[in-house]
C-alpha positions as CSV (number, residue, x, y, z in Angstrom):
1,X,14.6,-8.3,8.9
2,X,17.6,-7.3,11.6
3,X,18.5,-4.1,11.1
4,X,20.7,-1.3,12.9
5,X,21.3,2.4,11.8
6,X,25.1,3.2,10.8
7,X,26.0,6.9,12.0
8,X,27.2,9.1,9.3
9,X,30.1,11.0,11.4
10,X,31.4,14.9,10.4
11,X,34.9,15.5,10.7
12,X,36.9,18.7,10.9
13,X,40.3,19.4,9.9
14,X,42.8,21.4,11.8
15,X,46.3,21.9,12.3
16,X,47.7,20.6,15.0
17,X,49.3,24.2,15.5
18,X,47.5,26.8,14.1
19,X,50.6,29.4,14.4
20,X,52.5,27.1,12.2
21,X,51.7,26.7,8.9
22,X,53.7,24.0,8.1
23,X,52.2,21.7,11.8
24,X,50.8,18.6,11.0
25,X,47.0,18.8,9.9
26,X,44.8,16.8,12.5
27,X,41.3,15.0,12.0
28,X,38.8,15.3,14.5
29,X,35.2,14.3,14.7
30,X,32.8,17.0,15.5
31,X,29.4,15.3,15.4
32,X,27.3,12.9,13.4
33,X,25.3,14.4,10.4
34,X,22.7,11.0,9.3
35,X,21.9,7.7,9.9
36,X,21.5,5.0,7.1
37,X,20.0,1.8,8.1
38,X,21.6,-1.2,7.3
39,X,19.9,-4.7,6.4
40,X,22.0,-7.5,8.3
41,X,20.1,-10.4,6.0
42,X,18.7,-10.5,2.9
43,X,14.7,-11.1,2.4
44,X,14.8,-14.5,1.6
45,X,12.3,-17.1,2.6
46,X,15.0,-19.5,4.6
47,X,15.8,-16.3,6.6
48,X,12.2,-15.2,7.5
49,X,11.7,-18.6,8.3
50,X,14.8,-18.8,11.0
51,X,13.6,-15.5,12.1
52,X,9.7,-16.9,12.2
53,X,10.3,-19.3,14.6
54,X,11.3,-17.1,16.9
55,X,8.5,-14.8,17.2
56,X,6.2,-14.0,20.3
57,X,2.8,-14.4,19.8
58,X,1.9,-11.0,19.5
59,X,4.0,-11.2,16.2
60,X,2.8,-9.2,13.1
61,X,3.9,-9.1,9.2
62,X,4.0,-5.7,8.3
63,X,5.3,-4.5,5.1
64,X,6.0,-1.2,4.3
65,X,8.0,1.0,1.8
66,X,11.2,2.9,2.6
67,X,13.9,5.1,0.3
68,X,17.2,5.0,-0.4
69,X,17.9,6.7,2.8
70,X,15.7,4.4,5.0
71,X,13.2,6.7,5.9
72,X,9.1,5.1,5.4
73,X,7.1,6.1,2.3
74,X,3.7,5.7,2.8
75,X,2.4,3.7,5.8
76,X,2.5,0.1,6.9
77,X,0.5,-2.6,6.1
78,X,0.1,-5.8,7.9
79,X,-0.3,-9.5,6.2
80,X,-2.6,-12.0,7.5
81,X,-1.0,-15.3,6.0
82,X,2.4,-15.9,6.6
83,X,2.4,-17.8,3.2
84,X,1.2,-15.1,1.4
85,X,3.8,-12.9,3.1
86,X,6.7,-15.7,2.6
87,X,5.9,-16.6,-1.1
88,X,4.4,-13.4,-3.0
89,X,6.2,-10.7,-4.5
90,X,6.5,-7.5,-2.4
91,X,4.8,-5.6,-5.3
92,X,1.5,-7.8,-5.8
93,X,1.2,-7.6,-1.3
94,X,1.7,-4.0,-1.3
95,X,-0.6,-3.2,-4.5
96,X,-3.4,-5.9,-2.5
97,X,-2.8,-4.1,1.2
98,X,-2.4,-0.3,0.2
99,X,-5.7,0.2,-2.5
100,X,-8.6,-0.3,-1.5
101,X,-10.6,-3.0,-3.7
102,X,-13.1,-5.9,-4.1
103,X,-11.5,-9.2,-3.1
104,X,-12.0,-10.6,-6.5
105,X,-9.5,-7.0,-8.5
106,X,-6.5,-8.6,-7.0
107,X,-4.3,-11.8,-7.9
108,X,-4.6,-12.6,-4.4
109,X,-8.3,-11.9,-3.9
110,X,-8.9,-14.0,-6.8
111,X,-7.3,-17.0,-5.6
112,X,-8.6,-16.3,-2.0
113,X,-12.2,-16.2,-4.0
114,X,-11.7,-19.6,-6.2
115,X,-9.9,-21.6,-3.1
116,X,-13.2,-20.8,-1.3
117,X,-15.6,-21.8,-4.0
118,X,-14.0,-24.8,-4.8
119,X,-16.3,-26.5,-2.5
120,X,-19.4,-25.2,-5.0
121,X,-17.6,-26.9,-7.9
């Protein structure tokens, strides 16, 4: 989703003349100390759709955990059905993606497995 890092500034305090103790105290920036990323839109399906449509075709669905702070846990996965990525819960895509398994040990491999082998039925 649209994102943009947020700078976490520093600041120092001085007065304004340091030979006078009673001078006005001044604040001054001195640098920036961290970022924290910031999430423009929610994750909701109306706004992945908007954003959807607007992809090149190189476009990928990755998903991919991240902390409090914003910084990646783990590594990214990438989702072959945009349904699947739309509709499922971030837990059950993640849990599918990251651990290796049979098709079948998942609740999406299982449904992948019966949608194919409805033709047999």
């Amino acid at each position: 989703m649209e994102t943009w890092l947020r700078p976490i500034v520093r600041y120092e305090s001085k007065p304004e003349n340091p030979r006078n103790r009673f001078s006005k105290i001044v604040r001054k920036v001195t640098g920036i100390s961290s970022e924290v990323k910031i999430y423009e839109k929610a994750f909701t399906p109306k706004a992945l759709d908007d954003l959807y449509s607007l992809r090149s075709p190189s476009c990928s669905l990755v998903i991919l955990k991240v902390d409090e702070s914003g910084r990646k846990i783990g590594n990214p996965f990438v989702i072959g059905k945009y349904e699947d990525f739309r509709n499922r819960a971030f837990d059950d895509l993640y849990g599918w993606a990251s651990i290796p398994r049979h098709p079948d040990q998942t609740k999406i491999g299982n449904e992948e497995t019966n949608n194919k082998n409805k033709q047999y039925g």
